[in-house]
DRENDO-1510 file (C-alpha; in Angstrom, 1 decimal, always signed):
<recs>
REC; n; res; u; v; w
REC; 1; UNK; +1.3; -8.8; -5.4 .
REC; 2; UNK; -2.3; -7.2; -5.2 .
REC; 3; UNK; -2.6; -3.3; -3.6 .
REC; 4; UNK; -4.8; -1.7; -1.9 .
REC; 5; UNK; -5.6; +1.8; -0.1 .
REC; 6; UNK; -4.7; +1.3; +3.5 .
REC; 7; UNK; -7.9; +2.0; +4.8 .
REC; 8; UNK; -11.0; +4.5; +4.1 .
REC; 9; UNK; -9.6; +7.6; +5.4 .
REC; 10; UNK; -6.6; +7.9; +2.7 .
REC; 11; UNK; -6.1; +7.4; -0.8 .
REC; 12; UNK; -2.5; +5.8; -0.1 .
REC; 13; UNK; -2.4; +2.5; -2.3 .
REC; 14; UNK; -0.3; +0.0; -0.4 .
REC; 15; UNK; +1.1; -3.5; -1.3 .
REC; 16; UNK; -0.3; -6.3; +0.2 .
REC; 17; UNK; +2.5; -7.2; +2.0 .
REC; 18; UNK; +4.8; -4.9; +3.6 .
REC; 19; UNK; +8.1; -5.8; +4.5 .
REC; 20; UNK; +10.0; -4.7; +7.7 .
REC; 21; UNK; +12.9; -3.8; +7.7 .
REC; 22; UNK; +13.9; -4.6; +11.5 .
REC; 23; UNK; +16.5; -7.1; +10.3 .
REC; 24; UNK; +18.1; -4.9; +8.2 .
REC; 25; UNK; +21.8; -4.4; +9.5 .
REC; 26; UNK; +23.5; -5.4; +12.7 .
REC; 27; UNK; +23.4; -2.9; +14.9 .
REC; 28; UNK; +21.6; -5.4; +17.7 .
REC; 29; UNK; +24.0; -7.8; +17.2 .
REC; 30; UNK; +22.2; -9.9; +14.8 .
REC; 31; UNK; +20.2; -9.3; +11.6 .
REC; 32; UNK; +20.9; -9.6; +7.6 .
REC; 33; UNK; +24.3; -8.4; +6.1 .
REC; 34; UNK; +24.0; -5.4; +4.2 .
REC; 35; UNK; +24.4; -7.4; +1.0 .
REC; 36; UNK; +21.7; -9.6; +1.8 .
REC; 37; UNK; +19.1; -6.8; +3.0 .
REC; 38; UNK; +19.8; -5.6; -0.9 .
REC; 39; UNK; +18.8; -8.5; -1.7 .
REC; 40; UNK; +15.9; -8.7; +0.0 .
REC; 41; UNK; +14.5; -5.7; -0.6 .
REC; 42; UNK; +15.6; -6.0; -4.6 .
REC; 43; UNK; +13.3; -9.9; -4.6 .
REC; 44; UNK; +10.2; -7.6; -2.5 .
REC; 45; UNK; +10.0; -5.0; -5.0 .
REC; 46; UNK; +10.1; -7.3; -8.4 .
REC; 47; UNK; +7.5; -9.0; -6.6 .
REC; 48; UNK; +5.8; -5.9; -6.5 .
REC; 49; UNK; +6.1; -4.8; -3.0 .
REC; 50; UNK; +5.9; -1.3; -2.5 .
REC; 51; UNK; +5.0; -0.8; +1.3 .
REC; 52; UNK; +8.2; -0.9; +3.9 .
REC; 53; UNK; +7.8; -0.4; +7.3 .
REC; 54; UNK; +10.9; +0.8; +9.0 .
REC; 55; UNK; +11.6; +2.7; +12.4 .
REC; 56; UNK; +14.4; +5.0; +13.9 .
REC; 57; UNK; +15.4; +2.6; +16.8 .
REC; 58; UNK; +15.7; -0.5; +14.7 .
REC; 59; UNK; +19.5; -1.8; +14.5 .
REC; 60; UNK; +19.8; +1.7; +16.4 .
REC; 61; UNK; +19.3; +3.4; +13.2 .
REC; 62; UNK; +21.1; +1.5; +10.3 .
REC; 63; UNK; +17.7; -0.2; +8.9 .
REC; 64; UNK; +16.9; +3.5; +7.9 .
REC; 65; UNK; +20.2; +4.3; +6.6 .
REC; 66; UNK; +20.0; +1.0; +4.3 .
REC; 67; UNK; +15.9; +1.2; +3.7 .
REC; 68; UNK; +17.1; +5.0; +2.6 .
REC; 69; UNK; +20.1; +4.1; +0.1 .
REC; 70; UNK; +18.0; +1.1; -1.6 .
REC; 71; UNK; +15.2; +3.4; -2.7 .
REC; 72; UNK; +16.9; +6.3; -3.3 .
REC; 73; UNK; +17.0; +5.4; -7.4 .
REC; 74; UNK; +13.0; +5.4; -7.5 .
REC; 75; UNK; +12.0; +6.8; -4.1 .
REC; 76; UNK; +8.3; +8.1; -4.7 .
REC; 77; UNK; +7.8; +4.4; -6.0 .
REC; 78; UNK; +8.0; +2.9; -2.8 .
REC; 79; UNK; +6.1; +3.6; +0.3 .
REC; 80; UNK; +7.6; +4.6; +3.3 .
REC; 81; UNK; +6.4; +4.4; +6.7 .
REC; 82; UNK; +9.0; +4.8; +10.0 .
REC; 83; UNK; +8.1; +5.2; +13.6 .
REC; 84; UNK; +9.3; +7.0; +16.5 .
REC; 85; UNK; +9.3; +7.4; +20.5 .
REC; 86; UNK; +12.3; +4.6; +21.1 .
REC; 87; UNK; +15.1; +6.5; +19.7 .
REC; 88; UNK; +17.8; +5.3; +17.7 .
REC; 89; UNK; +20.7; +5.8; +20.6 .
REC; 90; UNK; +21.5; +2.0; +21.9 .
REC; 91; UNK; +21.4; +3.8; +25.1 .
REC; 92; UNK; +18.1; +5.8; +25.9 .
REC; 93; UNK; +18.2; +9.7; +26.8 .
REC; 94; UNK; +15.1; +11.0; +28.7 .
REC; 95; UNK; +15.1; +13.6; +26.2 .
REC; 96; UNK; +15.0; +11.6; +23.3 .
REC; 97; UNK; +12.6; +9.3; +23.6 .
REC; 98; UNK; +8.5; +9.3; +24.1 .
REC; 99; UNK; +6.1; +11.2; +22.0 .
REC; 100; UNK; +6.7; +15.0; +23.3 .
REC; 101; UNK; +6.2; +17.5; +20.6 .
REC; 102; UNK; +9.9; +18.3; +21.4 .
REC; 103; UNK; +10.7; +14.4; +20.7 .
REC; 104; UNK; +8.9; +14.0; +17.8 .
REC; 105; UNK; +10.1; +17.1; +15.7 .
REC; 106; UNK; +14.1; +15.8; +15.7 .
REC; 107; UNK; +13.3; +12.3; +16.0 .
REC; 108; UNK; +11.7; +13.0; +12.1 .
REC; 109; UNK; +14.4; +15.3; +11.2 .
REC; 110; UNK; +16.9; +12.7; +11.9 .
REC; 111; UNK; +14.9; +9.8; +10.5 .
REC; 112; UNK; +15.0; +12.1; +7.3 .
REC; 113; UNK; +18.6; +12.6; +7.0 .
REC; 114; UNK; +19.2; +9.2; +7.7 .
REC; 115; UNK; +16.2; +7.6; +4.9 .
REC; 116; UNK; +17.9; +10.6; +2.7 .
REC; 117; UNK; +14.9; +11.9; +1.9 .
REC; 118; UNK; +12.8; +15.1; +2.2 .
REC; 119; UNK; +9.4; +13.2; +2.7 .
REC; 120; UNK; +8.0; +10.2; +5.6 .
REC; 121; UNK; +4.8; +8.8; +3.3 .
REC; 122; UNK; +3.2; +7.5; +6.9 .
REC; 123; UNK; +5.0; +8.2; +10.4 .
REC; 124; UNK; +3.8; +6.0; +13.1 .
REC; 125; UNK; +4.4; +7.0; +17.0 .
REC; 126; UNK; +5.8; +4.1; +18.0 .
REC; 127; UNK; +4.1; +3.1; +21.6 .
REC; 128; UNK; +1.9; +5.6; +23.9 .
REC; 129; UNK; +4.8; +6.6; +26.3 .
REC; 130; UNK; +1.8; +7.2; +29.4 .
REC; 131; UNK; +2.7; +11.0; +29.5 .
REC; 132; UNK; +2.5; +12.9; +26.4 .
REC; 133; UNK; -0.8; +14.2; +25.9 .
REC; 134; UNK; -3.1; +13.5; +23.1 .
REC; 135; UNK; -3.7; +16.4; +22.3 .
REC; 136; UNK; -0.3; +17.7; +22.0 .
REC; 137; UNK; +1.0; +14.4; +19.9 .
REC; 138; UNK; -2.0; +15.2; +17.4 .
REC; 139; UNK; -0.9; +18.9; +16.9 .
REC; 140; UNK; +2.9; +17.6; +16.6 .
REC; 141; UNK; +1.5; +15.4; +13.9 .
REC; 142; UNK; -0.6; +18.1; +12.1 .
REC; 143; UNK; +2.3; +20.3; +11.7 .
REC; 144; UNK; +4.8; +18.0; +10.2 .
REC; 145; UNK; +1.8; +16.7; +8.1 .
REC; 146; UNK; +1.4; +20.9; +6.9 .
REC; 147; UNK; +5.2; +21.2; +6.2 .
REC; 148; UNK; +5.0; +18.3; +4.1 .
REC; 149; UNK; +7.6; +16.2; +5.9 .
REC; 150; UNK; +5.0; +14.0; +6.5 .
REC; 151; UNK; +1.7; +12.4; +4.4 .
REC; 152; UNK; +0.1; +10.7; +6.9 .
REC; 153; UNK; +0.4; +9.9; +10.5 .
REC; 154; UNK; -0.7; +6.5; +12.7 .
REC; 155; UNK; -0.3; +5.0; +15.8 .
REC; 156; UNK; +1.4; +1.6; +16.6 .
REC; 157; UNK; +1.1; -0.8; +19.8 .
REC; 158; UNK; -1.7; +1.9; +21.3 .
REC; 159; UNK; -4.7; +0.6; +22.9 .
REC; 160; UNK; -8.3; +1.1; +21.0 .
REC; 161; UNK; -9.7; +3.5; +24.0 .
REC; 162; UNK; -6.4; +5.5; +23.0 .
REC; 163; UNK; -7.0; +5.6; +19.2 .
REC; 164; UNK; -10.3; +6.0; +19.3 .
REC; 165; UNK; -10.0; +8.8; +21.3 .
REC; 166; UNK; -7.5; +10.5; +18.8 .
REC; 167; UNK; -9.0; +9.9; +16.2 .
REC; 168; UNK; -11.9; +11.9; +17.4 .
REC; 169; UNK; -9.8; +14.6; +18.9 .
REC; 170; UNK; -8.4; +15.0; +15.5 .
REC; 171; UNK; -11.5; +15.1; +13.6 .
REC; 172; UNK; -12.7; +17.8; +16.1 .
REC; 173; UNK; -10.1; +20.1; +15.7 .
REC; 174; UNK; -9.5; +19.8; +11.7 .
REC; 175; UNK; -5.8; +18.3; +12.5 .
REC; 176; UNK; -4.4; +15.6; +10.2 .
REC; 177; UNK; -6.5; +12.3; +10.8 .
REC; 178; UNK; -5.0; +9.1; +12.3 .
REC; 179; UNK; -5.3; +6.5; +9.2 .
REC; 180; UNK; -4.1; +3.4; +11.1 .
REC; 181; UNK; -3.2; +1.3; +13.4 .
REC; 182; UNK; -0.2; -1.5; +13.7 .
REC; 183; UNK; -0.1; -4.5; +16.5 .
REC; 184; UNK; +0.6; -8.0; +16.6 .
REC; 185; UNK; -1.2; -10.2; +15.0 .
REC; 186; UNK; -1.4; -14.2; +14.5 .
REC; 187; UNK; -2.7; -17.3; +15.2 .
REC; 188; UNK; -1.1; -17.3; +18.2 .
REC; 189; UNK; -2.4; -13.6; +19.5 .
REC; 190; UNK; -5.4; -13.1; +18.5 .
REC; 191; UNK; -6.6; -10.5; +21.4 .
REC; 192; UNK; -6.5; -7.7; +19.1 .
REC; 193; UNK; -10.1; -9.3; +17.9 .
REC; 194; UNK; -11.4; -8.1; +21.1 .
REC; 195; UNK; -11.2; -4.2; +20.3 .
REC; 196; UNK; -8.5; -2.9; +17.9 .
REC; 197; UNK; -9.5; -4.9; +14.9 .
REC; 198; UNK; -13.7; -4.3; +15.5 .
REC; 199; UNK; -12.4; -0.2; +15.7 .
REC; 200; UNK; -10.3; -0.4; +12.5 .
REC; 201; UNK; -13.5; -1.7; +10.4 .
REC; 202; UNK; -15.9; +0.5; +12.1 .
REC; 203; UNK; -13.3; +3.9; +12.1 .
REC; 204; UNK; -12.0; +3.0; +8.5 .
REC; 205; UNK; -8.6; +2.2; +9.5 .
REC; 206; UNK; -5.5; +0.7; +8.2 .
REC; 207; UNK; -4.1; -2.4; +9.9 .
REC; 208; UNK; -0.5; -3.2; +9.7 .
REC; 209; UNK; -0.2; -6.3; +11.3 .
REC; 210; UNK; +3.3; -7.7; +12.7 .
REC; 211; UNK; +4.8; -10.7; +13.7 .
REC; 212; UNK; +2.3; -13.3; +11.6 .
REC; 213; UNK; +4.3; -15.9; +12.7 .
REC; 214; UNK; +4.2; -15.9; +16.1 .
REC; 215; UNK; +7.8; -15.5; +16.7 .
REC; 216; UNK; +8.4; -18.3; +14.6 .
REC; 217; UNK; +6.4; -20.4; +16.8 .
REC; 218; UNK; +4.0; -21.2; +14.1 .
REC; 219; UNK; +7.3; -22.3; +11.7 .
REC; 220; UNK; +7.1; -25.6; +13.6 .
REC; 221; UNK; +10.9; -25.2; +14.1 .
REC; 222; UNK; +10.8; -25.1; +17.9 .
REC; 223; UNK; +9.4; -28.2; +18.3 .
REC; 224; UNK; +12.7; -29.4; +16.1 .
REC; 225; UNK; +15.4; -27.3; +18.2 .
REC; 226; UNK; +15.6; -24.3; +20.5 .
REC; 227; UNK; +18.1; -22.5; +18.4 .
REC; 228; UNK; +17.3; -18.9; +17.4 .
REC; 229; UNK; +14.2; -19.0; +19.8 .
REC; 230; UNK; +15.8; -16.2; +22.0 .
REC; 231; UNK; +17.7; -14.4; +19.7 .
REC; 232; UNK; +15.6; -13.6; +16.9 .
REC; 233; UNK; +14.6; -10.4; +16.2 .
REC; 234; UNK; +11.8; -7.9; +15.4 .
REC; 235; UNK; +9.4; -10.6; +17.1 .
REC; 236; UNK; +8.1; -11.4; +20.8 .
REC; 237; UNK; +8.6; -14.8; +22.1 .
REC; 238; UNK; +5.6; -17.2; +22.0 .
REC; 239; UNK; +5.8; -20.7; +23.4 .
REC; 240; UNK; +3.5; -23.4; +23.4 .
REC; 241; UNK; +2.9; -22.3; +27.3 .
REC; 242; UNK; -1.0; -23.4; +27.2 .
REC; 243; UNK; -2.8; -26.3; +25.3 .
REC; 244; UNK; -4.7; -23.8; +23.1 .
REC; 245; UNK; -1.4; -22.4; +21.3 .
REC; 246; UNK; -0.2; -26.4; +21.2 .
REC; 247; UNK; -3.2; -27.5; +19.4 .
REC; 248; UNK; -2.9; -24.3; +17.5 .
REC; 249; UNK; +0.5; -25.5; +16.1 .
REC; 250; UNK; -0.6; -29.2; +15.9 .
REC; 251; UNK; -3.6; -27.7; +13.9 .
REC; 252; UNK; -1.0; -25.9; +11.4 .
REC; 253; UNK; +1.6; -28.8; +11.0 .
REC; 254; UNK; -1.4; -30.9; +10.2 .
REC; 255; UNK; -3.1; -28.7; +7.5 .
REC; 256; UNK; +1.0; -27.7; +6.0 .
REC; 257; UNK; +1.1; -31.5; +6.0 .
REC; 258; UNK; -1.9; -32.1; +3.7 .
REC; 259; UNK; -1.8; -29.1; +1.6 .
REC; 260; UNK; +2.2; -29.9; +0.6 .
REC; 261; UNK; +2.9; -26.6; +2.2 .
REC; 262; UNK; +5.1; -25.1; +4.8 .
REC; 263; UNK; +3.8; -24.3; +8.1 .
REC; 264; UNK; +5.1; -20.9; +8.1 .
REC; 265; UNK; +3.0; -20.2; +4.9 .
REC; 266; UNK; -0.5; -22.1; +6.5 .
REC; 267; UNK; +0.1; -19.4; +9.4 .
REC; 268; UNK; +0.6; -16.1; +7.1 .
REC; 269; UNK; -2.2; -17.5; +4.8 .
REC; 270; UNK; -4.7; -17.7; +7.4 .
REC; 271; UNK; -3.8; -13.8; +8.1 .
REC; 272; UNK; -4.5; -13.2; +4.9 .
REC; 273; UNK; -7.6; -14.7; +4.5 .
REC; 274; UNK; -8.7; -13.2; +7.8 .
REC; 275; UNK; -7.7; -9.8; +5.8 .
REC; 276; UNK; -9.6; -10.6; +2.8 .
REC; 277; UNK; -13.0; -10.9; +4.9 .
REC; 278; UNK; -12.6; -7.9; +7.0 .
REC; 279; UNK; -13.9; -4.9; +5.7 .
REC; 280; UNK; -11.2; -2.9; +7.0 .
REC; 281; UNK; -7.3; -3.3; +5.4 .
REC; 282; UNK; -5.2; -5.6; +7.0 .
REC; 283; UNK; -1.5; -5.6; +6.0 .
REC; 284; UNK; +0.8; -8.3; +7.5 .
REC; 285; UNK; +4.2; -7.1; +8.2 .
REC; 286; UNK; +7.0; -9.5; +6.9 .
REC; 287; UNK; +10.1; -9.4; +8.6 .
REC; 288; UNK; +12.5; -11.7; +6.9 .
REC; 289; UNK; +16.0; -11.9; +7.6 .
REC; 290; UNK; +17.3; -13.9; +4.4 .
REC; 291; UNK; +16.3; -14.1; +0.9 .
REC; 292; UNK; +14.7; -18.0; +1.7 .
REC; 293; UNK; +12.8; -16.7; +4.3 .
REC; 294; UNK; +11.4; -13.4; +2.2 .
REC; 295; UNK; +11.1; -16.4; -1.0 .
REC; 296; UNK; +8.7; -18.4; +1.4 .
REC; 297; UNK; +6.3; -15.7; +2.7 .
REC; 298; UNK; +6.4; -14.7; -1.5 .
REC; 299; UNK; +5.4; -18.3; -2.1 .
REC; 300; UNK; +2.1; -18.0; +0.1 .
REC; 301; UNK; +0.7; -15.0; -2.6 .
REC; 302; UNK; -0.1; -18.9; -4.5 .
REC; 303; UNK; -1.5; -20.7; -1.2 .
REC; 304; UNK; -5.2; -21.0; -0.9 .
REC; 305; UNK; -6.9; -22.3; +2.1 .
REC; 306; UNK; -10.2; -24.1; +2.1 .
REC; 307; UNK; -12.9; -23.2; +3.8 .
REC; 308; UNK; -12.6; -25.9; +6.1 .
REC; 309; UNK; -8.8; -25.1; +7.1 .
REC; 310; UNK; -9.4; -22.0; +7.5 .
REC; 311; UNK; -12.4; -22.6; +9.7 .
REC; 312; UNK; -10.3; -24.9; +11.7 .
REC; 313; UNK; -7.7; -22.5; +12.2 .
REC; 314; UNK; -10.2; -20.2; +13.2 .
REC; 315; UNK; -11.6; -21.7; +15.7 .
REC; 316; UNK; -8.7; -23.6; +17.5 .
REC; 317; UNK; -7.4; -20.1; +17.7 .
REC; 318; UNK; -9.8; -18.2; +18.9 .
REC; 319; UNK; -10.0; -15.7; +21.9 .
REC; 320; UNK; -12.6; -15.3; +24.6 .
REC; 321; UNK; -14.2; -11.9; +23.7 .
REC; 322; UNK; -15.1; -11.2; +27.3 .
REC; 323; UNK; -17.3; -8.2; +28.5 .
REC; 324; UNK; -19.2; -6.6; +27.6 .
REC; 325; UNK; -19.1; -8.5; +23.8 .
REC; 326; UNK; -20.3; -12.0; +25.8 .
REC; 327; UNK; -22.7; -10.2; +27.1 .
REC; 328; UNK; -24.2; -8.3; +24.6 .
REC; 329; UNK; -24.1; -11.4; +22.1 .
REC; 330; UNK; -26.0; -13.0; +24.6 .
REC; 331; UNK; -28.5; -10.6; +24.5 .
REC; 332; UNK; -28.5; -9.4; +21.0 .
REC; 333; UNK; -31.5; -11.3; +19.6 .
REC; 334; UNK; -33.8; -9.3; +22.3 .
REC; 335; UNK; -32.1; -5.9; +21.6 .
REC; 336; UNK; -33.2; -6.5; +18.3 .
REC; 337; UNK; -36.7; -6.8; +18.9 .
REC; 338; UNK; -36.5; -11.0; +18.4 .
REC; 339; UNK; -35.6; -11.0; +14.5 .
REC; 340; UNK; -32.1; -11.2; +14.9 .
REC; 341; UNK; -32.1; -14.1; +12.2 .
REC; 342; UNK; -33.8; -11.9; +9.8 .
REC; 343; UNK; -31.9; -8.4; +10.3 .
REC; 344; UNK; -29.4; -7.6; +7.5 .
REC; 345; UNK; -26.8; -6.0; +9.3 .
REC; 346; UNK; -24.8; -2.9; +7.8 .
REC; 347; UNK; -21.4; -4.0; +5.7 .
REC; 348; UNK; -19.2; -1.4; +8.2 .
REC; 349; UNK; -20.0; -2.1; +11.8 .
REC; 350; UNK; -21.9; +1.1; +13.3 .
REC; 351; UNK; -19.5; +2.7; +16.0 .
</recs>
């Protein structure tokens, strides 16, 4: 397992992988045992995983309470990120959920006592709940950051124009900066290319990116049997619904095929070579709910793609940018006075 910092604005070194913890417990109905979550979390961290990525409304509250109790014995080891807005009730209270200042202050007071721990290392806010302002869910963030309860604040499933705008809000008014950014992310959803992914290069942010598998569309195992495809959890639901994401898995099974690898470790490998040549830190999320699964994402750390394979991936897979990008691409050569070809461009994309 290889670390880095997660992103240019903070010093936080992170594990390559981080490994959520949505299927820890059964408070949804379905998910890993708490003997197995031990498990799990026990093969992550002798692989050197450091970086979990947990949240107050997952099993309705139990994934903390177990992510809490296994690193209790070496706690500022491990890295510890939870979100909130969704609550952890499995019904929702209009006073308990969103991003209010109100919201946020017990939603991290309970995540604490339920983690057992006196410190969040990175808090995310969950999803933009359309009526907290900005400006109030910065300050919110400032003041836990002061009072030390937590490091480092994010934001997860917000649009770019949102986190853009935040991140400049924050800078403004000296508050605690936004560091990153989480979405989906995979062969199969690829839109984030469009805006969120240019922004965290360009702004210097962390990217923690989840389902890499598409939902377990990119395992292959659909295409075998239906089972599991609307029950499994932590994950939306992809299916092959247009010919792109068919010849997107036809692609995958072909290059699993002649590499002697799985398709489920062709898909996560292509993420992580995507990370590798971005300038900005991209963390895939790994949300496994047994030790095989967990043992096969591990087994990827050894899987290399060509160039070739990934190039193919890359381009079956691909998104149309839209405007304005087409547009400016098309007109990029004049805007730079007709030596386009010979302009060295800067490392981090200008903002």
């Amino acid at each position: 397992m290889r670390y880095t910092t997660f992103g240019r604005r903070t010093g936080l070194r992170v594990s390559e992988y981080a490994l959520g913890t949505a299927n820890f417990g059964t408070g949804w109905g379905a998910g890993a045992e708490p003997d197995e979550a031990r498990r799990i979390f026990d093969r992550f961290a002798e692989a050197g995983g450091t970086f979990l990525d947990t949240a107050d409304t997952y099993q309705f509250g139990e994934s903390e309470k177990l992510t809490g109790r296994f690193i209790s014995a070496d706690r500022d080891h491990f890295v510890l990120a939870t979100k909130f807005a969704l609550g952890a009730a499995p019904q929702p209270s209009v006073s308990r959920t969103g991003n209010s200042r109100k919201n946020m202050v017990t939603s991290v007071e309970a995540s604490l006592k339920r983690l057992g721990t006196d410190y969040i290392d990175l808090l995310w806010v969950h999803f933009p709940d359309e009526l907290a302002p900005m400006e109030e869910v910065l300050r919110g963030l400032d003041d836990l950051v002061s009072s030390g309860k937590i490091h480092h604040a994010a934001l997860s499933n917000f649009p770019a124009w949102r986190v853009s705008r935040a991140v400049i809000l924050a800078e403004l008014k000296n508050w605690a900066p936004i560091v990153g950014i989480q979405h989906e992310y995979s062969l199969v959803e690829r839109t984030a290319d469009r805006e969120l992914l240019p922004m965290a290069e360009s702004l210097g942010l962390g990217a923690a990116l989840w389902s890499p598998l598409g939902g377990g569309l990119l395992t292959g195992k659909y295409r075998r049997s239906t089972e599991g495809r609307l029950s499994d959890l932590g994950a939306v639901i992809h299916t092959e619904s247009t010919g792109q994401k068919t010849a997107v898995v036809d692609t995958v099974l072909d290059i699993a095929q002649a590499s002697g690898v799985t398709p489920a470790q062709v898909a996560v490998a292509w993420v992580r070579e995507r990370a590798a040549r971005s300038v900005a830190t991209l963390v895939p999320i790994i949300g496994p709910r047994s030790l095989s699964q967990l043992d096969s994402y591990l087994g990827v750390l050894d899987v290399q793609l060509t160039d070739e394979q990934y190039t193919r991936l890359s381009e079956v897979s691909s998104v149309p940018l839209g405007a304005p990008h087409e547009g400016i691409a098309a007109s990029l050569d004049r805007l730079q006075g007709g030596a386009a070809d010979r302009i060295t461009a800067p490392v981090v994309p200008t903002a």
